[in-house]
VODRENSE-244151 format. One record per residue (C-alpha): residue number from 1; x, z, y. Coordinates in nm, 4 decimals, always signed. Layout:
<rs>
+-----+----------+----------+----------+
!   i !        u !        w !        v !
+-----+----------+----------+----------+
! NUM !        X !        Z !        Y !
...
+-----+----------+----------+----------+
</rs>
This chain:
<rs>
+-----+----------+----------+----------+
!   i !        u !        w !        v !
+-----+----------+----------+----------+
!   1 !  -0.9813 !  -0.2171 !  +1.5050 !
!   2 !  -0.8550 !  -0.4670 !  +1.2717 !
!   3 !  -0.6084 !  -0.3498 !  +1.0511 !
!   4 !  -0.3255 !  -0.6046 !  +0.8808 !
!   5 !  -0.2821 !  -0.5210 !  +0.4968 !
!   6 !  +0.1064 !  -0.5652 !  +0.4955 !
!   7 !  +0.1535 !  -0.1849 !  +0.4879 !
!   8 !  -0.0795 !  -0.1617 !  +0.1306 !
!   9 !  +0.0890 !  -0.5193 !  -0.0102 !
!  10 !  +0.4464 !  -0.5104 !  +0.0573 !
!  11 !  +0.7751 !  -0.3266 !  -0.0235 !
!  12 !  +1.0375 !  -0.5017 !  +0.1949 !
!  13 !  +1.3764 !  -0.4256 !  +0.1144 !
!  14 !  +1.6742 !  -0.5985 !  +0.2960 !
!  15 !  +2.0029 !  -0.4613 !  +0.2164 !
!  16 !  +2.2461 !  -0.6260 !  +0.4728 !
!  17 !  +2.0349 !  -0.4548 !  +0.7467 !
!  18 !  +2.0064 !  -0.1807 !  +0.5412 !
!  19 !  +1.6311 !  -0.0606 !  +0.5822 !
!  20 !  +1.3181 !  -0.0836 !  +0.3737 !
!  21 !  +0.9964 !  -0.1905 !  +0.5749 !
!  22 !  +0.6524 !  -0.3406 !  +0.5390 !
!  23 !  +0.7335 !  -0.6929 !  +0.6097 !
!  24 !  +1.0201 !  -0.8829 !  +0.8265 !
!  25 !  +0.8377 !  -0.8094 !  +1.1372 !
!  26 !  +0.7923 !  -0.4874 !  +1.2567 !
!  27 !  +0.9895 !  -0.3738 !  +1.5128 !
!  28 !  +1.0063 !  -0.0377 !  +1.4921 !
!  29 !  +1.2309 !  +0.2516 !  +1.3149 !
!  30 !  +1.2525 !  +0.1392 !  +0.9635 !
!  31 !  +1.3853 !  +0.3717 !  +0.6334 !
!  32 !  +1.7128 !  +0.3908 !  +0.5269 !
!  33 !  +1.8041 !  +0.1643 !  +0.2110 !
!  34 !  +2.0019 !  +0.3234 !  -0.0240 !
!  35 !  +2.1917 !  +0.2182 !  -0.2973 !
!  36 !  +2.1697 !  +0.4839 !  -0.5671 !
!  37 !  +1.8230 !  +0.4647 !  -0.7501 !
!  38 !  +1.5938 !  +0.6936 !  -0.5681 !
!  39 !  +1.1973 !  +0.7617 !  -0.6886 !
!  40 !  +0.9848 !  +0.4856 !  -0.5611 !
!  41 !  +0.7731 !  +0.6894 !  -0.3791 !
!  42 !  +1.0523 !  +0.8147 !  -0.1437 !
!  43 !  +1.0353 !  +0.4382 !  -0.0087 !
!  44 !  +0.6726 !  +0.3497 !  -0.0734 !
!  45 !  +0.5361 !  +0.6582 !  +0.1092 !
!  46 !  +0.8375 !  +0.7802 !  +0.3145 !
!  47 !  +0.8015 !  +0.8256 !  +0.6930 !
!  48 !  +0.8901 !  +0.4154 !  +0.7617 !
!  49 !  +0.5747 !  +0.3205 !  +0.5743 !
!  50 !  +0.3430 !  +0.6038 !  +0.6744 !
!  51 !  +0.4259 !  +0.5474 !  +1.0201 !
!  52 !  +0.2910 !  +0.1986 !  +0.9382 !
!  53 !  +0.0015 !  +0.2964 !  +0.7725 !
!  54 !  -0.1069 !  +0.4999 !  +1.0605 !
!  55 !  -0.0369 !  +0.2293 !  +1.3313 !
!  56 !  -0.2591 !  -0.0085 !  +1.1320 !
!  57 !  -0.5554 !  +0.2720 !  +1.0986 !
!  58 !  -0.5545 !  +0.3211 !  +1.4896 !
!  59 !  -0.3647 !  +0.6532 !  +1.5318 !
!  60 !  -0.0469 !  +0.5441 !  +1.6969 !
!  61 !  -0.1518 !  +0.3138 !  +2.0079 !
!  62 !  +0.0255 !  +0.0015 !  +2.1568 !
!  63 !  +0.2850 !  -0.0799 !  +2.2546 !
!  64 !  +0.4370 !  +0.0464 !  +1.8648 !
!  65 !  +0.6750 !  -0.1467 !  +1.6022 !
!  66 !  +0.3866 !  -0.4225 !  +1.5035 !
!  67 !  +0.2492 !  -0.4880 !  +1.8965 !
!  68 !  +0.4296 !  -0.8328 !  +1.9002 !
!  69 !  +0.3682 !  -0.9406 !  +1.5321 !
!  70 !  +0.2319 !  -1.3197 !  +1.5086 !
!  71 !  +0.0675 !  -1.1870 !  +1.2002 !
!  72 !  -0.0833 !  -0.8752 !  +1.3125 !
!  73 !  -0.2274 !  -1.0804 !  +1.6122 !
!  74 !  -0.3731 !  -1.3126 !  +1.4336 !
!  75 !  -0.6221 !  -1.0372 !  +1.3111 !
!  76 !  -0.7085 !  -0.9328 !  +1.6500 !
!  77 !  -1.0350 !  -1.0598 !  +1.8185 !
!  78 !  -1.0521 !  -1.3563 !  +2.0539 !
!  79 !  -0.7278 !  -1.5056 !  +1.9072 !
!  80 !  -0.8712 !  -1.7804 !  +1.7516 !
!  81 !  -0.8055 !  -1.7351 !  +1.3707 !
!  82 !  -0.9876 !  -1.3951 !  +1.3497 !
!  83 !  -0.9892 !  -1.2948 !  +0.9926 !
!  84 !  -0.6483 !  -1.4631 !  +0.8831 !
!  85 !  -0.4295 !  -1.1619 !  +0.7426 !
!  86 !  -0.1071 !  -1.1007 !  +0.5660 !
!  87 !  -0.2661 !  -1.0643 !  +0.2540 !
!  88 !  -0.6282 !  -1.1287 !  +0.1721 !
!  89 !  -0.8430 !  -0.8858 !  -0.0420 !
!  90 !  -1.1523 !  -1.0876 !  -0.0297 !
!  91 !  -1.0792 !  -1.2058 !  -0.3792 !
!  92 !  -0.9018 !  -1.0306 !  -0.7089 !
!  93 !  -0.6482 !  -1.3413 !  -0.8075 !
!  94 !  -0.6846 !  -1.4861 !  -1.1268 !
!  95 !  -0.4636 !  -1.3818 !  -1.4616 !
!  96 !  -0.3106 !  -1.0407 !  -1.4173 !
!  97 !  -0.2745 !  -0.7870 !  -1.6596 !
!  98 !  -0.4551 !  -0.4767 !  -1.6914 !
!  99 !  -0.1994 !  -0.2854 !  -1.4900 !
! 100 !  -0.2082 !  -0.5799 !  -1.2117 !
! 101 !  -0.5723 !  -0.5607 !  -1.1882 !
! 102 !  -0.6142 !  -0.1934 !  -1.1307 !
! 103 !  -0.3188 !  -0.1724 !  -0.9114 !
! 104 !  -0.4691 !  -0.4972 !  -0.6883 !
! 105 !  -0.8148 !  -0.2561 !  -0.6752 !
! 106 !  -0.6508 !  +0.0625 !  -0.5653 !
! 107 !  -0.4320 !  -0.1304 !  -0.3167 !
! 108 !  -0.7470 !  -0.2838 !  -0.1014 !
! 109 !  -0.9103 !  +0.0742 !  -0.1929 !
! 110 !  -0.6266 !  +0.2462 !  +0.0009 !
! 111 !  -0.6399 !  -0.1045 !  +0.2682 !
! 112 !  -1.0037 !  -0.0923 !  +0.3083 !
! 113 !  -0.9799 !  +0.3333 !  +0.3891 !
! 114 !  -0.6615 !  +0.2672 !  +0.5679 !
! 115 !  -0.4845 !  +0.5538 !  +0.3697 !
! 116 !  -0.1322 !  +0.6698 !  +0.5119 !
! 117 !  -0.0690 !  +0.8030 !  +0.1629 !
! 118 !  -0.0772 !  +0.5223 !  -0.0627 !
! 119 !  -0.2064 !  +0.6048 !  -0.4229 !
! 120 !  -0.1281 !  +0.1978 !  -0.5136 !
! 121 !  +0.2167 !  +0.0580 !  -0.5711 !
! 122 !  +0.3650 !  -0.2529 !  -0.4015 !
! 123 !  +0.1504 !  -0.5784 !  -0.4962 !
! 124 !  +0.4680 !  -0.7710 !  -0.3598 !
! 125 !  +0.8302 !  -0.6638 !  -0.3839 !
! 126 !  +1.0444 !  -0.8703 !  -0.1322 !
! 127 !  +1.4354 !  -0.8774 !  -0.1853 !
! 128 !  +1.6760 !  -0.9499 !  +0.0815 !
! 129 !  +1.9722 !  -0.9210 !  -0.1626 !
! 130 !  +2.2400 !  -1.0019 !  +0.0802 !
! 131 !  +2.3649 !  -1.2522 !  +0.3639 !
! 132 !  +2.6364 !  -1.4068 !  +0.0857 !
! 133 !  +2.6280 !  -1.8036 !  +0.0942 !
! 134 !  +2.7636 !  -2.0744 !  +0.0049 !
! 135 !  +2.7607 !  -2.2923 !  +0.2869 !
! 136 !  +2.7114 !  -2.2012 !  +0.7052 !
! 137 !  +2.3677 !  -2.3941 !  +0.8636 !
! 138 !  +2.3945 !  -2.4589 !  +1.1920 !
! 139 !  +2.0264 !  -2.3072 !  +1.2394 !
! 140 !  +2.1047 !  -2.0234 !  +1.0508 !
! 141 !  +2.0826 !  -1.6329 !  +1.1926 !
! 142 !  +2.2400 !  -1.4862 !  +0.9148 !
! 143 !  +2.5391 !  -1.6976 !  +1.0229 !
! 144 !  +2.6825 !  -1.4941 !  +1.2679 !
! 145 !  +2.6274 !  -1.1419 !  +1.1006 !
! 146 !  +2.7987 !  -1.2145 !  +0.7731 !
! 147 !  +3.1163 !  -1.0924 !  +0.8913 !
! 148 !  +2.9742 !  -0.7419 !  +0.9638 !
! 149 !  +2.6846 !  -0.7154 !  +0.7164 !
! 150 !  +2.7990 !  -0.7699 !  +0.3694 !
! 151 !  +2.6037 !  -0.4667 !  +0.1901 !
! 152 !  +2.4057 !  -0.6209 !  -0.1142 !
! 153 !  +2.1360 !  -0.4933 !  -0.3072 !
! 154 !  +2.2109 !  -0.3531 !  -0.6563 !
! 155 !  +1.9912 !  -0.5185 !  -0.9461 !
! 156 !  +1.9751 !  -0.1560 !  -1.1270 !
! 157 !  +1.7917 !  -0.0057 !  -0.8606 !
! 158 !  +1.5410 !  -0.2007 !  -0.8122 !
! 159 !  +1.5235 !  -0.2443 !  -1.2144 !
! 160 !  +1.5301 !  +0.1633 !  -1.2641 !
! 161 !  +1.1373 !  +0.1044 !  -1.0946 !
! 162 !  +1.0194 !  -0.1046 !  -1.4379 !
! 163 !  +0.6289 !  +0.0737 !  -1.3865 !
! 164 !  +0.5818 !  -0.0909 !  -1.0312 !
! 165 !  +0.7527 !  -0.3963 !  -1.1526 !
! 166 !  +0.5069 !  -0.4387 !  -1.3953 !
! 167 !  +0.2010 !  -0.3646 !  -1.1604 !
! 168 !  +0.3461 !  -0.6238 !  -0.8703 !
! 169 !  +0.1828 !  -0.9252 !  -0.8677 !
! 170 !  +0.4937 !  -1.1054 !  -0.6900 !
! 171 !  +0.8902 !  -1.0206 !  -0.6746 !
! 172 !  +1.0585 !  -1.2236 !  -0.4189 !
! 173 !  +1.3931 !  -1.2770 !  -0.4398 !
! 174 !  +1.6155 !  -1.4310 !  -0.1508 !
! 175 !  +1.9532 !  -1.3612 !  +0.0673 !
! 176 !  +2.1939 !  -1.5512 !  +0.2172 !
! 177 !  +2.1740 !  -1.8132 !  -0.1002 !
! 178 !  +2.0376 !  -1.5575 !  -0.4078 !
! 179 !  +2.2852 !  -1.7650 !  -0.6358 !
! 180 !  +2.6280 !  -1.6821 !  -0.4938 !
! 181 !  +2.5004 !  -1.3017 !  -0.4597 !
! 182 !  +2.6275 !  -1.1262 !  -0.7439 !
! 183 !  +2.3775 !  -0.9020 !  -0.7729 !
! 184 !  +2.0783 !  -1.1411 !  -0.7369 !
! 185 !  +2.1949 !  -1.3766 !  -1.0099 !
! 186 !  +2.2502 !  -0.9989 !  -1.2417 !
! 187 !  +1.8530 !  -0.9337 !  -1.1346 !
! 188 !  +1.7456 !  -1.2808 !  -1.2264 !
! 189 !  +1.8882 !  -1.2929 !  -1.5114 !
! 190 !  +1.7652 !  -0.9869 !  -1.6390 !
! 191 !  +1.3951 !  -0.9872 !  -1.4881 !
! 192 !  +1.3238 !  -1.3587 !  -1.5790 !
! 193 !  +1.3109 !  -1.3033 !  -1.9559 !
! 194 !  +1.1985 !  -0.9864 !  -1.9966 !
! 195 !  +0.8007 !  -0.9887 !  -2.1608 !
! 196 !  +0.6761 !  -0.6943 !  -1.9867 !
! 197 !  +0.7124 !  -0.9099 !  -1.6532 !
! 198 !  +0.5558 !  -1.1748 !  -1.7973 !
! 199 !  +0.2313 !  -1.1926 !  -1.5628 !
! 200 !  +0.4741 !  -1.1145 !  -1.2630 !
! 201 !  +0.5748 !  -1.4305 !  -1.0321 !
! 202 !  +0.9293 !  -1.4393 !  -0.9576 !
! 203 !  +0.9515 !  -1.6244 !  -0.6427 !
! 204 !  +1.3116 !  -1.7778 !  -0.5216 !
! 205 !  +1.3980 !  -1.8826 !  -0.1942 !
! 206 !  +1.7097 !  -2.1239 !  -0.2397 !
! 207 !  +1.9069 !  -2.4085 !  -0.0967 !
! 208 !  +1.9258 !  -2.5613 !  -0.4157 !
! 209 !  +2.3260 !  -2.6102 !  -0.4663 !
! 210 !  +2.3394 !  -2.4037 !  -0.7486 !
! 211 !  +1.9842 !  -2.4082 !  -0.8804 !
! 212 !  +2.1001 !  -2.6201 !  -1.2050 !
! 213 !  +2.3635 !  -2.3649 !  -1.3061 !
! 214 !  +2.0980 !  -2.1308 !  -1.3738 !
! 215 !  +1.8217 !  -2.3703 !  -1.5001 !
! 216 !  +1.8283 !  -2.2069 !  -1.8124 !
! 217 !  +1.7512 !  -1.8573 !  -1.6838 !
! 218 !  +1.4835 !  -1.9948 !  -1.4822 !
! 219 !  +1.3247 !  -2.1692 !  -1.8176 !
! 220 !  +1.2487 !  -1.8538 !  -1.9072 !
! 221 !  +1.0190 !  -1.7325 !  -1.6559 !
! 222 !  +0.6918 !  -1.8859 !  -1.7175 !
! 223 !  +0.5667 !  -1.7698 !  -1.3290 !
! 224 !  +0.8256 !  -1.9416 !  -1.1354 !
! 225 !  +0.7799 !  -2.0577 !  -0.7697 !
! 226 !  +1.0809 !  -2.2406 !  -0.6087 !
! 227 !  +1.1707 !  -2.2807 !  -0.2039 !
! 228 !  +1.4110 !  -2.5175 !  -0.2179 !
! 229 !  +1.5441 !  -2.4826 !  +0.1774 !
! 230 !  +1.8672 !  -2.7012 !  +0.3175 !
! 231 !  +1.9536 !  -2.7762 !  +0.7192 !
! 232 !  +1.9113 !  -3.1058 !  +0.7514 !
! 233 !  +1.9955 !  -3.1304 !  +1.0912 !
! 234 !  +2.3375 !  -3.3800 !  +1.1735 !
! 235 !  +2.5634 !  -3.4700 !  +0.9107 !
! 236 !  +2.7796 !  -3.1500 !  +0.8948 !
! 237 !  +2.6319 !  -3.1098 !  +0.4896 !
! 238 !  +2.6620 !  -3.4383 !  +0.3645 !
! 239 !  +2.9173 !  -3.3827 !  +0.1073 !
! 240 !  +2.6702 !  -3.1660 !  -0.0811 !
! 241 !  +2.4072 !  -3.4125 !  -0.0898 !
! 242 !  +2.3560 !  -3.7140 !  -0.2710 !
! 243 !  +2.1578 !  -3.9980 !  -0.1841 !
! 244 !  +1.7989 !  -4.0125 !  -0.3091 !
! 245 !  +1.4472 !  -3.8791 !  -0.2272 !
! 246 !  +1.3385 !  -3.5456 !  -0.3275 !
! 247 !  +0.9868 !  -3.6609 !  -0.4162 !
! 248 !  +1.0556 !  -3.8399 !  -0.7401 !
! 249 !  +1.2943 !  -3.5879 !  -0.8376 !
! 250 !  +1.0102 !  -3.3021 !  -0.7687 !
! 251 !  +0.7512 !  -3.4923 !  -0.9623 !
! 252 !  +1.0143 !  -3.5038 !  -1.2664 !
! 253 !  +1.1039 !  -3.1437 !  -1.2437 !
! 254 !  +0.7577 !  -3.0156 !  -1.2285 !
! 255 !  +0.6541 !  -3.1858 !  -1.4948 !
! 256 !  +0.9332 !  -3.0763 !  -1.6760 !
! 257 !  +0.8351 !  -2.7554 !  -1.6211 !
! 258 !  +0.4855 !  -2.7930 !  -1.7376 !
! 259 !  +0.6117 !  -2.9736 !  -2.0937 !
! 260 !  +0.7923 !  -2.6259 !  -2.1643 !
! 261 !  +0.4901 !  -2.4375 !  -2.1132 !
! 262 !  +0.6224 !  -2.2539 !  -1.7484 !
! 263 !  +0.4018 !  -2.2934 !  -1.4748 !
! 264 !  +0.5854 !  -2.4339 !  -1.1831 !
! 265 !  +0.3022 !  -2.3053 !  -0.8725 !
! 266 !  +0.4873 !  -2.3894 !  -0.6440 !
! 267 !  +0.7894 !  -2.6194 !  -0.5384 !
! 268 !  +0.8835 !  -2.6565 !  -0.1707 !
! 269 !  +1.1062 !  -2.8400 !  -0.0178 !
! 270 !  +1.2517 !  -2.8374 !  +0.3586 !
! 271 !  +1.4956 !  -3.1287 !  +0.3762 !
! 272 !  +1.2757 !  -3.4393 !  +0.2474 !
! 273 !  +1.5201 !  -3.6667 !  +0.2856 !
! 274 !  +1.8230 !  -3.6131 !  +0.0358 !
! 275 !  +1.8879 !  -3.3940 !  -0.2307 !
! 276 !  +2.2028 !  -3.1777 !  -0.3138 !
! 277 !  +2.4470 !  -3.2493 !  -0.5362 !
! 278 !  +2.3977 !  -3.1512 !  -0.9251 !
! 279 !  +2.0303 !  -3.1959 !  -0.9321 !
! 280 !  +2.0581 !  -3.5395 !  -1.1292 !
! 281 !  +2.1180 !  -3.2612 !  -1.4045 !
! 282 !  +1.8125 !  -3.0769 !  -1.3672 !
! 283 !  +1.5693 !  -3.0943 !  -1.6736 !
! 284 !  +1.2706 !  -3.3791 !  -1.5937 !
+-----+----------+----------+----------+
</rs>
């Protein structure tokens, strides 16, 4: 059987839906997300992650929580991309610490024996700090739940874990928009200096409104990657744009990046056409 990796990669923590998972996808029970700081491990290998663990090593059959998973399908035979994974193993990514390294070899150690007891920690710690936003897309799920779902994650408890933090390879952090979430903009603001997370990529998924009030945090993160993402669909969300293409404005601000020495690895953009307001102010 082939077996997708997510369960030896990824902590997945989404606090409006309150649970702590794999990935996005699975559609089974999931742990319980709490907000007081609770030992890693309690997440990591609790019963949500075993569970899994075992349905990726064979030992709970189909139907289960990952039967309809694009990505888990993708690994099967006879689907035409045979191979493709979550995460790939074939090859130890280039400049990580010491800690990185030897937690990327015990993770596809514990992948390759499909473990249910993970002696790794999370190569990739994915954030869903909240549903907050700033603005309503029309394509939007969150949308409709905001009402009811309003729990956010706290920056202290994911910072009271500063070991794994330092042995991820990637922190993602998103919402709702990460910069009108409270606690997102406290965990960015903290994380993105601090030197013993200096060979960790802080990854941001954004709609850019607010991205040049907090250009100088950002600065300070030499691994940055940016998703800048805006509904572009109508013209409900013109007031917050401005005219102009993005592509000049992406050259300039990844060069920018590069003349202060922060490597800018990645900078995506979903609306093409038109920018948002305030990024005329963004360093180029």
């Amino acid at each position: 059987m082939s077996a997708c990796s997510a369960p030896w990669y990824e902590l997945n923590l989404s606090a409006p839906d309150s649970n702590v998972s794999a990935c996005c996808y699975y559609g089974a029970q999931r742990d319980y997300w709490h907000d007081d700081p609770v030992d890693l491990s309690s997440y990591w290998n609790g019963p949500g992650l075993r569970e899994v663990r075992r349905v990726q090593s064979g030992a709970i059959p189909a139907p289960n929580g990952c039967s309809s998973c694009f990505y888990f399908q993708q690994t099967l035979p006879g689907q035409g991309r045979v191979g493709s994974n979550y995460y790939d193993f074939s090859e130890k990514p280039a400049g990580l610490s010491q800690a990185q390294a030897e937690n990327w070899r015990q993770a596809k150690a514990d992948y390759e024996a499909k473990v249910e007891y993970a002696t790794c920690s999370p190569l990739k710690l994915y954030a869903n700090f909240g549903y907050t936003c700033n603005i309503s897309c029309t394509m939007c799920h969150q949308v409709p739940r905001r009402g009811e779902l309003k729990r956010q994650i706290l920056a202290d408890t994911i910072l009271a874990w500063p070991e794994m933090l330092e042995r991820c390879l990637q922190v993602y952090v998103v919402g709702g928009e990460p910069f009108a979430i409270p606690e997102a903009v406290k965990f960015v603001r903290l994380f993105a200096p601090d030197m013993r997370y200096e060979t960790v990529e802080l990854k941001l998924l954004t709609n850019g409104t607010a991205l040049h009030k907090h250009w100088k945090t950002l600065r300070q993160k030499r691994l940055l990657w940016l998703a800048v993402s805006l509904d572009s669909i109508g013209e409900g969300y013109e007031k917050i744009r401005v005219g102009g293409a993005l592509g000049g404005r992406r050259a300039q601000h990844t060069d920018g990046a590069r003349n202060q020495g922060q490597v800018a690895s990645r900078l995506d953009f979903d609306n093409e056409r038109e920018h948002p307001k305030g990024w005329a102010s963004l360093p180029a």
